[in-house]
Backbone bond lengths (Angstrom), bond angles and torsions (degrees), N, CA, C in turn:
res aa  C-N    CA-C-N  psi(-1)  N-CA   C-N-CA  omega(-1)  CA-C   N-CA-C  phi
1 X - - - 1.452 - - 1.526 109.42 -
2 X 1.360 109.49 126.73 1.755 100.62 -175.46 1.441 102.46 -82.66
3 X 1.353 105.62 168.63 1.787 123.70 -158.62 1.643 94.99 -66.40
4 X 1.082 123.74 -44.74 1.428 131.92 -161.92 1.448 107.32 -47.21
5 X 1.760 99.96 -60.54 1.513 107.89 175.39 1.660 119.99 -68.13
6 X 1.116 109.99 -8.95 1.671 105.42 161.07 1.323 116.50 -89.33
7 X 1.205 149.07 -1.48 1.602 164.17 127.57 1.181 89.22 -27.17
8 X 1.668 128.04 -77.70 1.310 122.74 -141.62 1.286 84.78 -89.96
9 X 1.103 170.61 -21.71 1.668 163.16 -159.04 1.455 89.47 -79.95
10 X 1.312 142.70 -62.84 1.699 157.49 -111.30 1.756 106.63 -143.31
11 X 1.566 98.69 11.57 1.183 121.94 168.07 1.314 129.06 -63.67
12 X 1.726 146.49 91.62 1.101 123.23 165.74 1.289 134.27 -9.74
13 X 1.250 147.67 66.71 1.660 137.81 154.45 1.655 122.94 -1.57
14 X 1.087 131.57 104.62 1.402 108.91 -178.70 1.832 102.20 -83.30
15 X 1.677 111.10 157.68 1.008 125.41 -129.39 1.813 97.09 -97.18
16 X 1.554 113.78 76.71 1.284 111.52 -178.90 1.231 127.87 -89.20
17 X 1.338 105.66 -18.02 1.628 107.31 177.40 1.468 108.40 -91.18
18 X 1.660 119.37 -13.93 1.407 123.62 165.52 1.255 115.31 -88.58
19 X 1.235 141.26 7.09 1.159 151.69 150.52 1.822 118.12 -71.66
20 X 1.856 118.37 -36.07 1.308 130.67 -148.86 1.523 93.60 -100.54
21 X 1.617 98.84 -27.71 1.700 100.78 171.29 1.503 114.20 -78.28
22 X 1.408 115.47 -17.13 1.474 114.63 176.27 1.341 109.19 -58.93
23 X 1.355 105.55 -58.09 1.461 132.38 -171.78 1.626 108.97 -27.88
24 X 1.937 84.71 -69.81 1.469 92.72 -173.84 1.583 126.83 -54.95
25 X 1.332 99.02 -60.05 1.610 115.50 163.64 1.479 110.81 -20.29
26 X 1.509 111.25 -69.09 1.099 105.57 170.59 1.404 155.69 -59.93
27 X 1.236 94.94 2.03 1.958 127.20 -171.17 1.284 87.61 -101.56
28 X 1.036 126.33 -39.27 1.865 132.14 -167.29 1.523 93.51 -71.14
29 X 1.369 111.43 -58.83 1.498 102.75 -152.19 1.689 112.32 -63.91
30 X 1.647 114.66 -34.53 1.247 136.87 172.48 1.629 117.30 -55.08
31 X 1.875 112.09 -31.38 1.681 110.57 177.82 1.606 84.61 -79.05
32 X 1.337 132.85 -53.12 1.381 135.86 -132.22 1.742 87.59 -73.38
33 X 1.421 141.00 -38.93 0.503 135.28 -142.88 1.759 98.63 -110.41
34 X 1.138 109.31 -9.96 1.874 103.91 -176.09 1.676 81.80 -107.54
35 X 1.466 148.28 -29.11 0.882 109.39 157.35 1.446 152.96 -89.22
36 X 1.362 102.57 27.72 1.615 120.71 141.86 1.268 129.98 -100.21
37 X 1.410 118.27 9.65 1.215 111.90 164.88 1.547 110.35 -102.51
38 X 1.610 102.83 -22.61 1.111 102.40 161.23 2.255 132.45 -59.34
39 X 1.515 87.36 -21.86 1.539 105.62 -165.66 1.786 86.81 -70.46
40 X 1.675 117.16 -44.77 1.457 126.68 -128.62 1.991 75.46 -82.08
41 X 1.283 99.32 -56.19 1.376 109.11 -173.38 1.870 111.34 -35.35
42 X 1.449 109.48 -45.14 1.505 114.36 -167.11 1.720 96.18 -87.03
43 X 1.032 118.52 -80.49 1.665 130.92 -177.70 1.334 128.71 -76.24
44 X 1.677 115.91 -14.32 1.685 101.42 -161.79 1.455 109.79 -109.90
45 X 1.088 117.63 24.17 1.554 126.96 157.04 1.570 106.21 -99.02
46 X 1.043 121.76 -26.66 1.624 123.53 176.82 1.546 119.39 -89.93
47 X 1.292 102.95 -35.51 1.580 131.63 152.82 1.586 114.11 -28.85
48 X 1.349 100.10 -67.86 1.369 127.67 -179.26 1.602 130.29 -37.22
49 X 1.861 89.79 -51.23 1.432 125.08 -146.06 1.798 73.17 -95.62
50 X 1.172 121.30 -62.25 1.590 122.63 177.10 1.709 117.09 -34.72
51 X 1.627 94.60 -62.82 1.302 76.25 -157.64 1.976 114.45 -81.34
52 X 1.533 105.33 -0.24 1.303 107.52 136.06 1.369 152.20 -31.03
53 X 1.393 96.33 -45.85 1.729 123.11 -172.90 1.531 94.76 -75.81
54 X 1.565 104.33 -38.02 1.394 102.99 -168.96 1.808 118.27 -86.28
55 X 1.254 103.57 -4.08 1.597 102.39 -167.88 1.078 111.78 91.89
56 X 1.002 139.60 4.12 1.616 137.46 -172.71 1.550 113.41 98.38
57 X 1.688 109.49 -22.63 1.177 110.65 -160.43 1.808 113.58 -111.21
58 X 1.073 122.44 78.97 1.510 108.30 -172.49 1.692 119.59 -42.34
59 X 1.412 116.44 146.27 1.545 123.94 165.62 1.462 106.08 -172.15
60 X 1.066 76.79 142.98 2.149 95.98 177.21 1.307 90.19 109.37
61 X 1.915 96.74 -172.11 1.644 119.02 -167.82 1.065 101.81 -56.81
62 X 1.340 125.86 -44.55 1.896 125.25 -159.96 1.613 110.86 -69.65
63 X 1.804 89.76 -14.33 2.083 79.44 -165.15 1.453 117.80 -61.75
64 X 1.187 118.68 -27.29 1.530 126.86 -140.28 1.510 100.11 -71.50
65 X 1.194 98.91 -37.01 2.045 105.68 179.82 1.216 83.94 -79.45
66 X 1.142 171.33 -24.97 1.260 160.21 170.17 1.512 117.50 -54.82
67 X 1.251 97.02 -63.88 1.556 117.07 174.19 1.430 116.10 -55.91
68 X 1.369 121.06 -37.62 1.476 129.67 162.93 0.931 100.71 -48.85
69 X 1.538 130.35 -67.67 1.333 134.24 -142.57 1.628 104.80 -64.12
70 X 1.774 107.32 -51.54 1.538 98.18 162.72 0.760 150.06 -34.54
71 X 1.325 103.57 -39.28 1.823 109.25 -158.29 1.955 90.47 -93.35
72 X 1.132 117.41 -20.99 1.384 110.76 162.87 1.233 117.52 -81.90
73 X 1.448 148.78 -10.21 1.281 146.01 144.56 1.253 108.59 -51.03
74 X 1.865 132.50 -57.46 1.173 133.29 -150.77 1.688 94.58 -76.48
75 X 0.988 112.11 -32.17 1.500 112.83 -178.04 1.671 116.84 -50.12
76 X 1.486 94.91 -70.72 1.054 119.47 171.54 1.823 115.67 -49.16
77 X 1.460 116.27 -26.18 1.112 107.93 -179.43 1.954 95.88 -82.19
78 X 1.200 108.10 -45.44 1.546 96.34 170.71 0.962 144.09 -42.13
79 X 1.633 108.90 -35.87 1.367 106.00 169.76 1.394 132.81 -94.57
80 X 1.531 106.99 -1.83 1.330 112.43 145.06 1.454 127.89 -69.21
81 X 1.245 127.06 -17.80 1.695 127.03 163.35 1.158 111.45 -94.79
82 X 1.530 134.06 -4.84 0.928 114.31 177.45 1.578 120.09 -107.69
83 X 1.795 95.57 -5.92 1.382 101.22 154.94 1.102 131.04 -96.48
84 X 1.271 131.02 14.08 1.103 131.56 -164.33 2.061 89.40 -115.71
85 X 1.607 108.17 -36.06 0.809 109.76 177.93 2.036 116.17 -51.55
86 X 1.614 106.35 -41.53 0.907 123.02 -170.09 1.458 124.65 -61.77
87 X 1.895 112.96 -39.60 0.729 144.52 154.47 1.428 130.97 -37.30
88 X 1.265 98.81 -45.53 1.477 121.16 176.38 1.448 110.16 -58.45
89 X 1.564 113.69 -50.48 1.353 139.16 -154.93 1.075 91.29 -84.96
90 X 1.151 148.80 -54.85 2.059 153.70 -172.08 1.475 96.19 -74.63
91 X 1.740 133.55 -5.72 1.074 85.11 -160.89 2.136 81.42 -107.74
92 X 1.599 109.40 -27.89 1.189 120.10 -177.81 1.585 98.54 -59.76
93 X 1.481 143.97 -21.83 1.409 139.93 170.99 1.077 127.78 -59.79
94 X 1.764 100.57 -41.77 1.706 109.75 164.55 1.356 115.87 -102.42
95 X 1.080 118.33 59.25 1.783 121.66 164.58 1.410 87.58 -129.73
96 X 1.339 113.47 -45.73 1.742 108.33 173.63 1.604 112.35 -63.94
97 X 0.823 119.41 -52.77 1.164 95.21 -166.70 1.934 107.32 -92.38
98 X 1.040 116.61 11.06 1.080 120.31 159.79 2.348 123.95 -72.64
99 X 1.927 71.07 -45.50 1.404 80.29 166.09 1.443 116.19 -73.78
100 X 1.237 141.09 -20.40 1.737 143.19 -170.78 1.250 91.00 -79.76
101 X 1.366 135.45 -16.36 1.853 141.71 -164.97 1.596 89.79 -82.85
102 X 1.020 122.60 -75.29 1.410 122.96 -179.82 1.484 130.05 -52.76
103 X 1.829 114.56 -19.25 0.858 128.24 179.01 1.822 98.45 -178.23
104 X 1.832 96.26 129.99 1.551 92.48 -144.21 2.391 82.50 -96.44
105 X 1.200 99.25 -12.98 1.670 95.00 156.63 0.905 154.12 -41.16
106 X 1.734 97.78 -33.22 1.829 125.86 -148.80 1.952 93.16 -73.97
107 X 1.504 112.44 124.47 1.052 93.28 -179.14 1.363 97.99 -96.14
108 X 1.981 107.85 -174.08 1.710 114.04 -158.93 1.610 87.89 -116.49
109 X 1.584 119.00 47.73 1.367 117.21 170.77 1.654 97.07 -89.67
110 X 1.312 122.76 -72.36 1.280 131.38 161.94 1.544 126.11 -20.92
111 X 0.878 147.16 -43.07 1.795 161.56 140.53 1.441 97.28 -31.78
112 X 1.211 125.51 -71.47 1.368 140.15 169.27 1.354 119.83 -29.88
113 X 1.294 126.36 -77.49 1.732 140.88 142.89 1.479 112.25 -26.26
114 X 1.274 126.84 -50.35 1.295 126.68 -167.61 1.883 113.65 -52.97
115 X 1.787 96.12 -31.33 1.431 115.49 -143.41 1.579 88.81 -107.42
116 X 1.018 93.70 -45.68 1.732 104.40 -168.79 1.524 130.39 -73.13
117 X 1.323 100.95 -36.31 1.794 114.15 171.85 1.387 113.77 -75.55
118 X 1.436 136.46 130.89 0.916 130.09 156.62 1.290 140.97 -73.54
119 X 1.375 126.06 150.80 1.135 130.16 -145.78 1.998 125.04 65.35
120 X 1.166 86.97 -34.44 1.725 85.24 157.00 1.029 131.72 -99.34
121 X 0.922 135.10 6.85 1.816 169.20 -177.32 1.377 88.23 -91.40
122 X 1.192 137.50 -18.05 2.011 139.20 -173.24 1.342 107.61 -87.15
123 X 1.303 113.72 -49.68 1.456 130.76 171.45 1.683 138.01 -117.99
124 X 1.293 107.78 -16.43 1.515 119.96 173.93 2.025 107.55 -59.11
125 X 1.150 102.10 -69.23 1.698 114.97 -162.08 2.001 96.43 -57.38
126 X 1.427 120.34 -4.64 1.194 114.87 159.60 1.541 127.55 -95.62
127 X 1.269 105.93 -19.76 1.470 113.85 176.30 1.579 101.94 -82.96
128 X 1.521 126.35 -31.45 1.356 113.25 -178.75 1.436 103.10 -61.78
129 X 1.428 105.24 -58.21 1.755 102.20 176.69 1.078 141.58 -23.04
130 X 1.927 109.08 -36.07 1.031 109.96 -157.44 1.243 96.59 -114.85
131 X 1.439 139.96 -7.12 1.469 152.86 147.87 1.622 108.25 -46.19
132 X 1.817 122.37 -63.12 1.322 97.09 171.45 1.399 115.91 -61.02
133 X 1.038 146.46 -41.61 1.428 149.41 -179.91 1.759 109.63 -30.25
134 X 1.469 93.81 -64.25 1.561 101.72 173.39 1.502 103.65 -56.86
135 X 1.134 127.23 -69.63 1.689 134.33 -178.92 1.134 100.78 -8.35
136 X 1.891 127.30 -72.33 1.309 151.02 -93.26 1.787 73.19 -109.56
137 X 1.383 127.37 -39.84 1.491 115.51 -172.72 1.697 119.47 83.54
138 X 1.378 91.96 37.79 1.430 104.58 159.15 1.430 128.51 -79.71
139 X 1.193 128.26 121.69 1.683 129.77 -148.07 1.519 97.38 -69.03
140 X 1.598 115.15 147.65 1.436 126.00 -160.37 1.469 106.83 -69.78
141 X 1.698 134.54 -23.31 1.210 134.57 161.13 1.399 120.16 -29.35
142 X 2.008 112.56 -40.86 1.344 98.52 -177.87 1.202 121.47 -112.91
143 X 1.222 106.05 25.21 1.840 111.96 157.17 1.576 128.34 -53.93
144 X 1.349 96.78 -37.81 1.991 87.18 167.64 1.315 98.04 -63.41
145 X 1.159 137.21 -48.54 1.842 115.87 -164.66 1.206 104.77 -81.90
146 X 1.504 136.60 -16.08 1.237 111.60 179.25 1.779 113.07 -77.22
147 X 1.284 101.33 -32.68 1.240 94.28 -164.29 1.516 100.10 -88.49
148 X 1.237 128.25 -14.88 1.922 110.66 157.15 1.678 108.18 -58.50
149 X 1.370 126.03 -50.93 1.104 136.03 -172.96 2.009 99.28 -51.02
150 X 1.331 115.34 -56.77 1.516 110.73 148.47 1.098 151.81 11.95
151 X 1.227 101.59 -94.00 1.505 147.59 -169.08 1.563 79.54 -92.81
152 X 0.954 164.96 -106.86 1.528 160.89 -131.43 1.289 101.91 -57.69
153 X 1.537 128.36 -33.95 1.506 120.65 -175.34 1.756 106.75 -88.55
154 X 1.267 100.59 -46.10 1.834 95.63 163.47 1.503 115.03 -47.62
155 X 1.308 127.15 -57.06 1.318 135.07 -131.06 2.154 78.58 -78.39
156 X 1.183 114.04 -52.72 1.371 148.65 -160.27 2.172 87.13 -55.77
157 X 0.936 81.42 -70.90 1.831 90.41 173.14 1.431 119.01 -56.65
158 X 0.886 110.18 -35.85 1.980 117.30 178.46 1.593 92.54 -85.30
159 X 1.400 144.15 -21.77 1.425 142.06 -175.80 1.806 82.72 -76.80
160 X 1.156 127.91 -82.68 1.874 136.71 -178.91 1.285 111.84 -26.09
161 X 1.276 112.63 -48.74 1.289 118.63 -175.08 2.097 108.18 -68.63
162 X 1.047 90.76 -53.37 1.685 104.22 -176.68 1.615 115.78 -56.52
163 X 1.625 103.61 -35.33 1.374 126.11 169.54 1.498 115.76 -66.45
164 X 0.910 99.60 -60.81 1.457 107.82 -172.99 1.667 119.50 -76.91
165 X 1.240 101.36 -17.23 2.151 105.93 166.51 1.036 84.97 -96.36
166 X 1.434 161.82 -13.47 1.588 118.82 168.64 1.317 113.36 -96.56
167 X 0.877 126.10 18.95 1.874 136.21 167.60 1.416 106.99 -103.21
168 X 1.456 139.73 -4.81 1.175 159.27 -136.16 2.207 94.90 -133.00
169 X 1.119 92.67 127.70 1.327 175.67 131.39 1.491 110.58 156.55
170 X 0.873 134.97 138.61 1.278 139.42 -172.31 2.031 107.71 -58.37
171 X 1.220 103.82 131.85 1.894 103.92 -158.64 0.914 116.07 109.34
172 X 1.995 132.64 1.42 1.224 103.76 -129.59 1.864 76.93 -109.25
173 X 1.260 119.62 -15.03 1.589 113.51 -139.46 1.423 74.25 -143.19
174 X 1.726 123.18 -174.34 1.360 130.95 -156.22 1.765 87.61 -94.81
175 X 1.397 109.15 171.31 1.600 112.51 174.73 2.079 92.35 58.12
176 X 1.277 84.22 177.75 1.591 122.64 -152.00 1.901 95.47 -65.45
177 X 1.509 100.40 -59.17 1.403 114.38 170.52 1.512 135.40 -88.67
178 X 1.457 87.25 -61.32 1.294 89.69 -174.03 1.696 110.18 135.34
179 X 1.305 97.51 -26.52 1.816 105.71 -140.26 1.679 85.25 -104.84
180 X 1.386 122.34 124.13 1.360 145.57 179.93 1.439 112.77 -144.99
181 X 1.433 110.76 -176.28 1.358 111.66 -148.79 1.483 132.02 -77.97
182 X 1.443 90.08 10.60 2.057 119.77 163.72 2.316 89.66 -61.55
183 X 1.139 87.81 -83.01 1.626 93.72 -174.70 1.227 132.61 -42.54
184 X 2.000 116.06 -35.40 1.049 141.46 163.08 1.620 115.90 -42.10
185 X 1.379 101.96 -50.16 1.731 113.75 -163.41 1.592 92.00 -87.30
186 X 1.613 136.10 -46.11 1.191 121.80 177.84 1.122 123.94 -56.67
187 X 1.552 122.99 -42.72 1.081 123.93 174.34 1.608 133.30 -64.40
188 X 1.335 95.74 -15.31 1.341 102.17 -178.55 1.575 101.41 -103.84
189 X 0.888 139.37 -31.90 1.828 127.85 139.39 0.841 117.79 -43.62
190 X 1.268 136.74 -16.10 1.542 135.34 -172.37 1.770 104.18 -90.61
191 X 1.235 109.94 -53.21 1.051 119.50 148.26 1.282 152.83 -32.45
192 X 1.275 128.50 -33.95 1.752 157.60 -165.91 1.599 72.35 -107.27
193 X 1.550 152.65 -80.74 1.403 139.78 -131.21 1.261 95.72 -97.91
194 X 1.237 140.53 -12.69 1.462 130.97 162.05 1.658 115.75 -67.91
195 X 1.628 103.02 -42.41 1.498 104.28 172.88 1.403 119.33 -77.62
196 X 1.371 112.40 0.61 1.510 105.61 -166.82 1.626 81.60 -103.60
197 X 1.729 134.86 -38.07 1.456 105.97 176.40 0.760 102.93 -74.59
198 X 1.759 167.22 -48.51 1.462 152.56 172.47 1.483 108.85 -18.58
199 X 1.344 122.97 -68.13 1.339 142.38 172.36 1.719 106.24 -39.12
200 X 1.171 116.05 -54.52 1.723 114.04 -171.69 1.536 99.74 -71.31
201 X 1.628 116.34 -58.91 1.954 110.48 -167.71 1.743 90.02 -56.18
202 X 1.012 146.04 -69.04 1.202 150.22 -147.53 1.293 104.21 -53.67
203 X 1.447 118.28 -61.83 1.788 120.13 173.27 1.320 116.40 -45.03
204 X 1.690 117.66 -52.98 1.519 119.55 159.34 1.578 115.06 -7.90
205 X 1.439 72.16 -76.72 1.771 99.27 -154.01 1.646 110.54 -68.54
206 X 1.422 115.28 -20.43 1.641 130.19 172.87 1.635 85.21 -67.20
207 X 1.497 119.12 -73.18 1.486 115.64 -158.84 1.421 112.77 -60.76
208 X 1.338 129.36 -34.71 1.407 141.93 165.60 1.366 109.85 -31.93
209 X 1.706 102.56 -78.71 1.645 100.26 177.42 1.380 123.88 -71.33
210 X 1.399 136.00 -2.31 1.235 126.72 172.16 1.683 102.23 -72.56
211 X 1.257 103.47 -26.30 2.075 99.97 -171.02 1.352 116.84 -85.22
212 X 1.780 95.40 -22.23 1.801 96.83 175.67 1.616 88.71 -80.55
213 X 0.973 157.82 -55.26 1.439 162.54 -115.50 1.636 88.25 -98.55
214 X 1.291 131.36 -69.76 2.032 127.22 175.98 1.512 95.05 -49.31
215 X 1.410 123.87 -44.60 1.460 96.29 -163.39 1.895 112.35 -101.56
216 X 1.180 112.29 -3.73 1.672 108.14 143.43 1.668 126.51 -87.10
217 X 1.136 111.12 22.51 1.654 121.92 -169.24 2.173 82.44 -126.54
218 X 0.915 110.99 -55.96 1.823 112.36 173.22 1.377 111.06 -48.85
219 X 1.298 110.99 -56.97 1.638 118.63 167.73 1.413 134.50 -41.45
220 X 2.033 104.85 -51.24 0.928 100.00 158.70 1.357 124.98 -90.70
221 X 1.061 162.96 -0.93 1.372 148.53 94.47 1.336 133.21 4.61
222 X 1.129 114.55 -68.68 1.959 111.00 152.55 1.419 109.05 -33.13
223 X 2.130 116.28 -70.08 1.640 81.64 179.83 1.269 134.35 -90.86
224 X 1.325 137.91 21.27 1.208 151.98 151.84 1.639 105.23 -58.43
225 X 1.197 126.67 -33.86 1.429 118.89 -175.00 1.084 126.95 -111.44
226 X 1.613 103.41 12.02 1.926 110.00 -168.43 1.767 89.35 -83.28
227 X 1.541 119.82 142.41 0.973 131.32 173.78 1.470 124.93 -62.33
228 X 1.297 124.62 139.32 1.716 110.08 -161.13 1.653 99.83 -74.47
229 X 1.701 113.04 149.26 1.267 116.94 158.11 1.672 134.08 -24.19
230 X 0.761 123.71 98.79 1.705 137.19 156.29 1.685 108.20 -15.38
231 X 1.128 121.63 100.10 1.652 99.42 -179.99 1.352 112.59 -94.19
232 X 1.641 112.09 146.56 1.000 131.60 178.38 2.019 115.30 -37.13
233 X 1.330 98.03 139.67 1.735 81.72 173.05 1.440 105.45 -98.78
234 X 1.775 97.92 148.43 1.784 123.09 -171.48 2.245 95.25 -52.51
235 X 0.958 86.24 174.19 1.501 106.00 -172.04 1.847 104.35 -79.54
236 X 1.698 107.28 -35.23 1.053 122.47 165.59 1.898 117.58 -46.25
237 X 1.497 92.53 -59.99 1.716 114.58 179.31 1.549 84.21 -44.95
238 X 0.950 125.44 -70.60 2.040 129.99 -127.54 1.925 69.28 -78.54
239 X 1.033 140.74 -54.09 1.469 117.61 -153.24 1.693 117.69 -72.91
240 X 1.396 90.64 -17.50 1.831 97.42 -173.45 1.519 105.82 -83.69
């Protein structure tokens, strides 16, 4: 097997099916989450005022629509943490292995730290971003748009985040949450520019390795086809 074609065998993959789970995840967390604002909007100011009346604790004839109503809030609050949780998890999978694309070393301690420490969690998980980006060898022309494209998905995420902890502890604001269609619309911009940089490093890095991959497949082909050496003639040959 010539060397060339073991390059492309032992080749980093760039990270497309960890990119498609971002996607989704993230479509999830955005329904899960407008349809509780949708719930808060119809019932959870009345919700509120109820289960007030009641002590926290429903009983008697009236509870039972009450009790419905909960257990469809609590739901609904689950599957907003648990997509968001999910989200989280698809999206820290492909920065790693996005970063191992550019360099198949890079360990996923750093990604980890970036996300996890506070106060560096404000600014770290954007500099990784923008490190594979550079890695990935996208020509310097489109650095003004990447980095508005950037800066609009950070700036956009720190708006959700800021929104959504001051509606937080739950009680704190009128209705159940708090969280209406201020949070709804950020988050779902926040969303669309996170998938749209997932979408750009990933295309990079798809078009990247398809060009190293034709031109280590040309390479090895060239030496697979160079004609073998000519051998010298014996001392015998040259005298006859």
């Amino acid at each position: 097997m010539a060397r060339g074609e073991n390059n492309v065998r032992y080749a980093q993959a760039p990270p497309t099916r960890a990119a498609s789970v971002v996607y989704v995840t993230l479509a999830a967390q955005v329904l899960s989450l407008g349809a509780l604002v949708i719930f808060e909007h119809s019932r959870g100011r009345r919700l509120a005022t109820q289960l007030a009346a009641f002590g926290g604790r429903p009983h008697g004839a009236d509870a039972d629509a009450v009790v419905g109503a909960v257990t469809v809030f609590a739901v609904l609050m689950m599957l907003v943490v648990g997509t968001t949780v999910a989200a989280a998890a698809a999206y820290v999978t492909w920065l790693v292995r996005a970063r191992q694309v550019n360099d198949r070393s890079a360990p996923a301690g750093p990604v980890a730290a970036a996300w996890l420490i506070p106060g560096v969690n404000l600014i770290a998980p954007l500099l990784l971003v923008d490190e594979v980006w550079r890695g990935a060898g996208r020509p310097h022309d489109r650095r003004p748009r990447w980095l508005a494209l950037l800066a609009a998905w950070w700036l956009t995420w720190l708006a959700t985040l800021a929104l959504v902890t001051t509606r937080l502890p739950l009680g704190s604001s009128d209705g159940l949450t708090g969280i209406g269609l201020p949070e709804l619309t950020c988050a779902t911009v926040s969303a669309l520019l996170c998938a749209a940089t997932v979408r750009d490093i990933t295309g990079i890095q798809c078009s990247t390795s398809r060009v190293r991959s034709r031109a280590r497949l040309r390479t090895a082909a060239t030496v697979t086809q160079l004609p073998p050496p000519t051998p010298e003639p014996t001392p015998l040959e040259q005298t006859g």
